[in-house]
N, C-alpha and C positions, 0 to 999 in steps of 0.2 A: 677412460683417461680424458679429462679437460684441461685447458689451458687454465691454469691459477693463478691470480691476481689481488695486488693487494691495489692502495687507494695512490701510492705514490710511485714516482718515475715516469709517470705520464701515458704507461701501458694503454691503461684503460678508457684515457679518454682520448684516447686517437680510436677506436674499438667502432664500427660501422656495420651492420646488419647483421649481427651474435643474437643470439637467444644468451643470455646471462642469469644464471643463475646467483643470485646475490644471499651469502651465507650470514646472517645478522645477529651474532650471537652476544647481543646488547639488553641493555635495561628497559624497560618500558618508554621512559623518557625518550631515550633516545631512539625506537619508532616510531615515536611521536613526531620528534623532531624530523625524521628521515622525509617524511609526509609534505614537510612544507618545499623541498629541494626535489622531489619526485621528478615535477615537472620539468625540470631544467633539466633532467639526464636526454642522452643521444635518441631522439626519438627512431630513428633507425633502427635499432636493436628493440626486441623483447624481453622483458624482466620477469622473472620468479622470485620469490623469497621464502628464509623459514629461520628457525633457530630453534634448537631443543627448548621447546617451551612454548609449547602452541597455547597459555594463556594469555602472553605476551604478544605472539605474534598475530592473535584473532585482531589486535589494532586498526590492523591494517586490509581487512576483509571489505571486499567491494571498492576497492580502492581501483580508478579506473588504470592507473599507471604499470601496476606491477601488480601481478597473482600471487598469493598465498597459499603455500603448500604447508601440509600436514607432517609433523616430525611425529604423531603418536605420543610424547612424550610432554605433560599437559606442564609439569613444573619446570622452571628455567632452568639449566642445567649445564652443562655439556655435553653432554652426549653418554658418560659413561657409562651410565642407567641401560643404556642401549648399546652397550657393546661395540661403539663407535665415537670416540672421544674426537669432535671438532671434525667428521668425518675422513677421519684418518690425515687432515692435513697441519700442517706446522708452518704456522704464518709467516715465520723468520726467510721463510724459504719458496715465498711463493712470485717467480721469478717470471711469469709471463710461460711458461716451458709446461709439455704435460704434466700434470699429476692424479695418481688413483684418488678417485671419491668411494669413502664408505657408507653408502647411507642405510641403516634399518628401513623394514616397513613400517608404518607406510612410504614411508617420505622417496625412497624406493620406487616405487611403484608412479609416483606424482614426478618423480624428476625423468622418466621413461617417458611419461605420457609428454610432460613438455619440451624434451629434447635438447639441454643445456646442449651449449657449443664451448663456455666458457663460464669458468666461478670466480667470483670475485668475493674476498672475505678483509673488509678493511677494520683495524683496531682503532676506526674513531677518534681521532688524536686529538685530547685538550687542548682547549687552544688558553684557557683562566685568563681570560682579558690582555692575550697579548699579541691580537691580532684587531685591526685598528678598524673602522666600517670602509663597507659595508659588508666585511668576512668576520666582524666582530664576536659572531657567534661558534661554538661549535659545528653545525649545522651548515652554515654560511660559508665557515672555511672549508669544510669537506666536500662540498661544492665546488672550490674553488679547483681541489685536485681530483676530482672525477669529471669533472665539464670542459671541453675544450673551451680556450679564452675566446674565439669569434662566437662559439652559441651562450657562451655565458654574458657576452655583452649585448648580445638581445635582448636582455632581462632589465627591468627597474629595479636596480637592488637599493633603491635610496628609498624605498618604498617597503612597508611590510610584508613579506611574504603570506599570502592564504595558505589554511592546509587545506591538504584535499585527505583528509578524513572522512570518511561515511559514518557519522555519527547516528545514524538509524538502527534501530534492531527490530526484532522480527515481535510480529504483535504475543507470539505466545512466551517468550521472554520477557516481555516485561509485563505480561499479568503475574507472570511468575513472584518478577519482584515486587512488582506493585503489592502483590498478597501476602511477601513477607513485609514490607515494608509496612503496611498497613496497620499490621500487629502491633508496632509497636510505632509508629508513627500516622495517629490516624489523621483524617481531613481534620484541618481546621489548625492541626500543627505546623510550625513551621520549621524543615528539617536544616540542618546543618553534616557537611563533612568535614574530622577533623583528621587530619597525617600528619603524625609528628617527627615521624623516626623513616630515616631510608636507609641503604645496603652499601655503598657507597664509601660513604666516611659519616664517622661518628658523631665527628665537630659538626656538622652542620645540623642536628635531629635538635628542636625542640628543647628545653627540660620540664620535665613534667609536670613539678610543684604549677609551675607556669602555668602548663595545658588545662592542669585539674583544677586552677584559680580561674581561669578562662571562664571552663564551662560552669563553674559557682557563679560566677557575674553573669554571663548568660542568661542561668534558668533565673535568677534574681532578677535580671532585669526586665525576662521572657518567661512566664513561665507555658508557654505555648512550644519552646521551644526544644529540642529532642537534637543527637547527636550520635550521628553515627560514627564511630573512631576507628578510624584502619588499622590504629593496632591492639588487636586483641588480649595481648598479656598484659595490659597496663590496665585493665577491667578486673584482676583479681578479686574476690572478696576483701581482703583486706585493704584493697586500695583507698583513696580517702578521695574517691571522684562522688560527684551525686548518687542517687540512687539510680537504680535500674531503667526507672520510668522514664530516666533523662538521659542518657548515653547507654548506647548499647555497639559491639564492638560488629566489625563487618563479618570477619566470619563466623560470628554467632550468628548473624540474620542471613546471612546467602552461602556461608559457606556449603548445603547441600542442596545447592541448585542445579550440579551437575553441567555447568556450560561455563565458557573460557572466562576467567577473571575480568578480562579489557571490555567484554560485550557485557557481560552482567556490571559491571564499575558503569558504561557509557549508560545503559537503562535507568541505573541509580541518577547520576547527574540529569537527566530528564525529570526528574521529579526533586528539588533540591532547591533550598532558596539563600545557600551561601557554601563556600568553601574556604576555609584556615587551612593552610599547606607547606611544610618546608620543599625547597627545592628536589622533588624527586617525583615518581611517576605521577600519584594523583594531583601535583598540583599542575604541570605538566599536560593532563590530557584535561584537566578543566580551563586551562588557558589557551588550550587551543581550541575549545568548546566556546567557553562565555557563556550570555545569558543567564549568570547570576554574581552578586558581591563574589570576588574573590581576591582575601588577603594572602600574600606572601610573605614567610617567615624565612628571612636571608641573614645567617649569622654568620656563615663565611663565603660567600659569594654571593655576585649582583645576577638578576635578572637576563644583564643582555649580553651575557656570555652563553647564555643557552634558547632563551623564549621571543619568540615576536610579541610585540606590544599588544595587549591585551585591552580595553577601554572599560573593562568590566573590572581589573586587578587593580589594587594595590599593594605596595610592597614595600614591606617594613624592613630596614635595613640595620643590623649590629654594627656597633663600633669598629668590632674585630676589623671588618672590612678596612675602616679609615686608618686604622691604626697599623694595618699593613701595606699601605698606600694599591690598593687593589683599585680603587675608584681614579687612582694617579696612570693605570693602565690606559693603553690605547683603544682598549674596548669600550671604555666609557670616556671619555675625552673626547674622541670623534666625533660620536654620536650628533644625532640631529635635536634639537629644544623638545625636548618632555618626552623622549620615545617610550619610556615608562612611566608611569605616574609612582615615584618610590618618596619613601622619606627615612633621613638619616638618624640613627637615633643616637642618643650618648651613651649608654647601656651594651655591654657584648651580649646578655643575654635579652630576646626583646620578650617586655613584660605585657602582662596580663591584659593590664586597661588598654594599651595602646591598640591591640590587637580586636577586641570589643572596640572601642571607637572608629577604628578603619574600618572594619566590618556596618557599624552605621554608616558611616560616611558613605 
């Protein structure tokens, strides 16, 4: 039995020498996002984490703040797979008062050794641009309700948040990739990742015609240039992308690497000399990364509803946006002069050339 917690009433963040088990059964993006708020939690307590979907949760490995435990179960999920849905609890209902944790091995076995006193499992609450700075973020507001107000005013929040991501990985992983990568992008190429499509909502994914004009312009303008595209079904033979020798899809090059999604993705971004991304996980951990061009495709939402400023991104913005006065929200209104570098376009869908040009640019 642990005391169970959600992110609101204030529970949690009165909470002072717990060991916390923190249950995070979220998207990539948003461990990502978790990373830059880390710091600001009660340093008095000890943190553990996991979520069914240890490719997700590897994010966050070596991360000095909070441990990384093992759920066994490598795809995001809930639990079902394992005979333990959301480890038997029901978030509607989690009132600060005990309740039974279910967890399979391993994760079993790693929540023995660290000794929760206390779970907390918060649903993340959107904030879509209606929460004003410096909680303008996702991120930034859920901060606001898990951090007491004296330790939260410690903080520079007028300032970008760092993450404390451990973006390293281990030398024999990325021979790995380096040697698939190789194959089909060898020296002398210059590699691109492209993610069109996320889980999410639909409205926001790219359209194709678009993505596959992209990489036409691209190899035409490069023809040095190769592309690796995170989604693998859009590679059919029928498709009408370049040939082979110019994009080729991620899980055909790593998909049997056998190691968690986030650590094999971060080895890839080590070797990489731009990123094209709609708002979801990989454009996400390459913003929190940097160190190379990285354009944002935002056709229903802005930037600073979810990402800290990037000086490596730009971010190409849809009508849709203006046309639903989302840019009219408090989350961009506030803001400080250029916390993004974006540009608005006339177009709900953003086309081809624009997104080649920012990428030179």
């Amino acid at each position: 039995m642990l005391r169970a917690m959600r992110e609101d009433r204030g529970r949690f963040a009165a909470l002072r020498g717990e060991r916390v088990f923190v249950y995070w059964p979220h998207g990539l993006g948003d461990w990502v996002h978790l990373a830059a708020i880390l710091p600001m939690l009660e340093p008095s307590n000890v943190y553990a984490i996991a979520r069914f979907g240890d490719d997700y949760s590897a994010i966050l490995e070596g991360n000095q703040y909070v441990r990384v435990l093992r759920s066994g179960v490598r795809e995001p999920g809930d639990g079902s797979s394992a005979g333990a849905k959301h480890l038997g609890l029901e978030l509607r209902g989690l009132d600060g008062r005990p309740r039974e944790v279910h967890a399979p091995e391993p994760l079993a076995t790693e929540l023995g050794a660290f000794g929760p006193t206390v779970v907390l499992w918060t649903d993340y609450p959107e904030t879509e641009g209606r929460t004003a700075f410096p909680f303008q973020s996702k991120a930034r507001n859920l901060a606001r309700l898990l951090i007491a107000r004296e330790r939260l005013a410690a903080f520079d929040l007028s300032a970008p948040l760092s993450t404390t991501l451990d973006f390293t990985v281990t030398p024999e992983l990325q021979a790995r990739v380096d040697e698939r990568l190789q194959r089909f992008a060898p020296a002398g190429t210059r590699r691109y990742v492209l993610s069109i499509a996320g889980y999410t909502a639909e409205r926001k994914n790219w359209d194709p015609s678009e993505a596959r004009r992209f990489v036409h312009l691209l190899a035409r303008d490069d023809p040095q240039a190769r592309v690796v595209a995170m989604e693998d079904p859009a590679l059919g033979d029928a498709s009408p992308w370049p040939g082979r020798e110019i994009v080729a899809g991620y899980r055909e090059l790593f998909g049997q690497l056998d190691a968690p999604f986030a650590r094999a993705f971060l080895a890839l971004l080590g070797r990489v000399d731009g990123v094209v991304a709609i708002p979801a996980g990989p454009l996400h951990v390459a913003m929190a990364r940097g160190g190379f061009p990285i354009v944002g495709v935002w056709q229903t939402h802005l930037p600073e509803w979810y990402d800290e400023p990037q000086r490596d991104a730009l971010h190409l913005i849809g009508s849709y946006v203006r046309e639903r006065g989302f840019d009219r929200r408090p989350a961009t209104r506030t803001l400080p002069d250029a916390w993004h570098r974006k540009e608005m376009l006339a177009t709900r869908t953003i086309p081809a050339e624009a997104v080649l040009t920012s990428l030179r640019a």
